[in-house]
N, C-alpha and C positions, 0 to 999 in steps of 0.2 A: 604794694607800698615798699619803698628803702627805710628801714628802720636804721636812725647809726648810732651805736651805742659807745661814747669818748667815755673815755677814763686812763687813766696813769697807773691803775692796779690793775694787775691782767687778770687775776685771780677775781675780781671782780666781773669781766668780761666773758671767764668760762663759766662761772657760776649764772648768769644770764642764758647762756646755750643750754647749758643742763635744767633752769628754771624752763625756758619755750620747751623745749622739749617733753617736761613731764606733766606742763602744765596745758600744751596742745599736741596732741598725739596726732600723728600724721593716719589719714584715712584708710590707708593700704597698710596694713603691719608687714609685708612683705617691701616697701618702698624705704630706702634707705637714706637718710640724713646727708645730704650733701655736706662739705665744708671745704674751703678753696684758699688753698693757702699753698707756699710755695717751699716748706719745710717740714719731712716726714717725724723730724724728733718732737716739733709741737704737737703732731698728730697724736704723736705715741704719751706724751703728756698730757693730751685734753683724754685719751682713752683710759688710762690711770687716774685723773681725777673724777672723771663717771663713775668709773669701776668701784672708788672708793666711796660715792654717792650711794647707791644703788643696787651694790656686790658685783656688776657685769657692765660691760660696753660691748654693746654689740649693733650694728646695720648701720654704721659708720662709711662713708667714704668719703677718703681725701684725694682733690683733685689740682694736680698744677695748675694755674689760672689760664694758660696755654693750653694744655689738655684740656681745660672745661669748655672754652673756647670753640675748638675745633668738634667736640661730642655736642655740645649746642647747632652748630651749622648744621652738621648730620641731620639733625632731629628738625630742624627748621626747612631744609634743602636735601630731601631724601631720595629725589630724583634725580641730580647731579651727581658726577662719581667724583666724590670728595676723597684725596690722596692725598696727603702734601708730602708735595715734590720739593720742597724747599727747606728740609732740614739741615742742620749743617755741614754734614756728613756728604748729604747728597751735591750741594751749594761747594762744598771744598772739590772733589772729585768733576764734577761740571764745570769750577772757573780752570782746573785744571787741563784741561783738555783745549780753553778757549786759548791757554796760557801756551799751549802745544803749537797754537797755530802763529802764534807772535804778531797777532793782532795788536797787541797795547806794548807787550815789554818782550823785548829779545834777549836768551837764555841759550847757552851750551849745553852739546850734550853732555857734558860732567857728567858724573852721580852728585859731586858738589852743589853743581845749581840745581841739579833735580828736587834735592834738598831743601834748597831755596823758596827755589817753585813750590813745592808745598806747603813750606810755614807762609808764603807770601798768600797762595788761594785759602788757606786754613784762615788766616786773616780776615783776608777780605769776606769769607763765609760769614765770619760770625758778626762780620762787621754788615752786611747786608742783615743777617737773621734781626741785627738791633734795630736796623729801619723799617724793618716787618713789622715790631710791634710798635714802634713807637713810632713811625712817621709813615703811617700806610696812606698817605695824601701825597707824600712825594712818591711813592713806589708805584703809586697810579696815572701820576704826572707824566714821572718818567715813560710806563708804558704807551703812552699817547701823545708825546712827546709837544707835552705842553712845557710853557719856562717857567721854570724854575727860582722865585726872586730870592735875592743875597744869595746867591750859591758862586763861590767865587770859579772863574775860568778852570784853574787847575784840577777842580774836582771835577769837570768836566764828563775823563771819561770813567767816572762811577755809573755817569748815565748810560753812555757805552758797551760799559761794559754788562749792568743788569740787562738792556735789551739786546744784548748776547745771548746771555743765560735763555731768557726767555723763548730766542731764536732758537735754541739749542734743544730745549724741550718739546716742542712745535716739532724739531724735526724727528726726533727720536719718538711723535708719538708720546709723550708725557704729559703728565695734567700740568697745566697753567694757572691752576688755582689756588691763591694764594691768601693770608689773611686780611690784608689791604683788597679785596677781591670782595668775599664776603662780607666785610664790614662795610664796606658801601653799598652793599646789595641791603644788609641787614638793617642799615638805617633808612634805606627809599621805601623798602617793599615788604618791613615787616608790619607795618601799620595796615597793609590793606588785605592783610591778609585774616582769618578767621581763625585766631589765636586758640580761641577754645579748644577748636578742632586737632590743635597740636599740644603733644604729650610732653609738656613742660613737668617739671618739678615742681609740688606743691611748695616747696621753698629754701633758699640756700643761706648759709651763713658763708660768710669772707672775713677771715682776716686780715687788716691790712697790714700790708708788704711790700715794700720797696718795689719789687717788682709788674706791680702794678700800676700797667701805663693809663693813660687818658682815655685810649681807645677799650680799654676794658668796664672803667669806669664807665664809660658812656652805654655801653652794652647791658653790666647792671642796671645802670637807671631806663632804660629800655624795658628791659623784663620786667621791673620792679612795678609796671601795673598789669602786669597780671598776674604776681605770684608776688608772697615776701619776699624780700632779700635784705637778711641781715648785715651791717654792717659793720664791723667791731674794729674802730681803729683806737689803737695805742698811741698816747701823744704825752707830751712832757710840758704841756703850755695848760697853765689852766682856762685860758677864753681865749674867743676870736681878737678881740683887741691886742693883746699879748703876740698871738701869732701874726697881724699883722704889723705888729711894732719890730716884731725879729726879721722879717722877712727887711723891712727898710735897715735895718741894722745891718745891714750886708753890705747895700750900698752906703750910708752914711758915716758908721761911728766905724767901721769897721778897721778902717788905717790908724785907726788910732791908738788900737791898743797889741796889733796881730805883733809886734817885733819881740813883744816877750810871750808870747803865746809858744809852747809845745806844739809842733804840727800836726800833733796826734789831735790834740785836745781841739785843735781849730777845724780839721777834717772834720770831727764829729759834730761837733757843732753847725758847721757849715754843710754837712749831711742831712742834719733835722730839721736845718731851716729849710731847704728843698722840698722834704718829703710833705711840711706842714704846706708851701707854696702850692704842692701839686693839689693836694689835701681841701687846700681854702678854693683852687680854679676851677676843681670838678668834684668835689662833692656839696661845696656850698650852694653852688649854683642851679643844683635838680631842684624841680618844686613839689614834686612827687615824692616828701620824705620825712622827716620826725626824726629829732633830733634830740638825744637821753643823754644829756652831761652827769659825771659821777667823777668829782675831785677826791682824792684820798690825802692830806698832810701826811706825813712821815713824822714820827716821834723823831725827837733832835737828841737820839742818844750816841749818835758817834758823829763822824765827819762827813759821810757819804748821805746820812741821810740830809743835813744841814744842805750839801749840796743840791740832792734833791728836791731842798724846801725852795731852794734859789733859782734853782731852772725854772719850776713850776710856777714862781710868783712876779717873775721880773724875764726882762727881754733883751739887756745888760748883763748876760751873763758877769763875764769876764770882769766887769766897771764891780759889780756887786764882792763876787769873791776876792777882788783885791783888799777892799773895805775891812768886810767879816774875818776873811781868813789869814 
């Protein structure tokens, strides 16, 4: 089952991981507490608040949601040689070479343009690694060279140029295995397979993180019936209502008020309303899951917290604080 535990105090959030934990001891004392998040100084802070629970933290591990990822497939698909060839590293050095042959763009021998040449493939690497996770439907398109809709002409040879890359590895002998690869394997063929028989984790927690795309989401709600998988997102809306009143706020009220906005303050904004959009598209939508609302107010003893009462209650930010403040 997905368990998702919302709230606006995080200190509330850990205090839940430290509660399952003491209160359902994992079978194997040797098997270690998974937690999947994508920043090691949280780690080193939820490790300090056990510690301080308890005297000690200890069989902890924190796993990038990427790394959890690809140790998942391992464990699912053990007789495949799982390698990714597609780091960015390896992805910058490969467009390089295709970039040698002046296939797409023609380059002097300079050192100048060699220079070039590399911040352009360093580019385009990480700009490929983003559609890895996040659009692994076109990356499979592409390889099968199905079309593409709304993709305008110019972007063309992106297409090109990945089934390059591809070409390129094919001939060197390199794995083609990629996570737009597995994640469609993972959604046809993990169903008919006999889950039991594989050595899943008796359960993980996730904090939510920007960093997590649709495709990962969908992957926990995958696992999440045959193991728990905690949930723990941070959000500054107190109900769904709220969050979808901000989400239209974007479209609607939002010319109305951006010309005396701070860029800062509309970025962030305009940040949260996204994260609650991805938030409402796929975690709402699992039916496989239980959902722990936990609002905390904020005493109105300075400015900040006031603020905070204002995000949390209204979906008007900016209309509100012009009001009060």
């Amino acid at each position: 089952m997905l368990i998702i535990y919302k709230s606006n105090d995080f200190q509330f959030l850990l205090r839940k991981i430290y509660y399952i934990i003491q209160t359902q001891p994992l079978n194997n004392i040797f098997q270690k507490e998974i937690i999947i998040h994508d920043n090691k100084i949280l780690f080193q802070y939820l490790n300090m608040f056990i510690a301080k629970k308890i005297g000690i933290s200890a069989h902890f591990k924190l796993y990038h949601p990427y790394v959890f990822m690809w140790k998942l497939f391992k464990i699912i698909y053990p007789k495949k040689n799982i390698k990714n060839m597609f780091t960015p590293s390896i992805l910058t050095w490969n467009i390089m070479k295709i970039l040698d042959k002046n296939i797409f763009f023609h380059f002097s021998n300079t050192k100048k343009d060699t220079l070039k040449k590399f911040q352009l493939a360093f580019f385009m690497a990480n700009m490929f690694e983003k559609y890895l996770i996040y659009r692994p439907s076109w990356i499979n398109q592409w390889e099968q060279n199905k079309h593409i809709k709304n993709i305008d002409k110019k972007q063309l040879w992106q297409i090109k140029m990945w089934q390059e890359i591809i070409r390129l590895n094919k001939e060197h002998n390199q794995s083609i295995w990629h996570f737009p690869h597995f994640f469609s394997y993972f959604q046809s063929d993990l169903h008919s397979k006999n889950i039991k028989n594989i050595k899943l984790p008796d359960r993980i927690f996730v904090i939510s993180s920007f960093s997590l795309s649709p495709s990962y989401i969908k992957i926990f709600e995958i696992i999440s019936k045959y193991i728990h998988v905690y949930f723990l997102h941070v959000t500054q809306f107190k109900n769904n209502k709220c969050r979808n009143n901000t989400i239209k706020c974007k479209k609607t009220k939002i010319h109305s008020y951006t010309k005396n906005i701070h860029p800062l303050n509309y970025s962030l904004e305009k940040l949260w309303g996204q994260y609650e959009k991805i938030y409402l598209l796929n975690i709402n939508n699992i039916k496989n899951n239980k959902v722990i609302h936990y609002v905390k107010n904020y005493q109105e003893t300075n400015l900040l917290n006031q603020i905070k009462n204002t995000i949390l209650s209204s979906c008007y930010i900016q209309k509100n604080l012009k009001k009060k403040y």
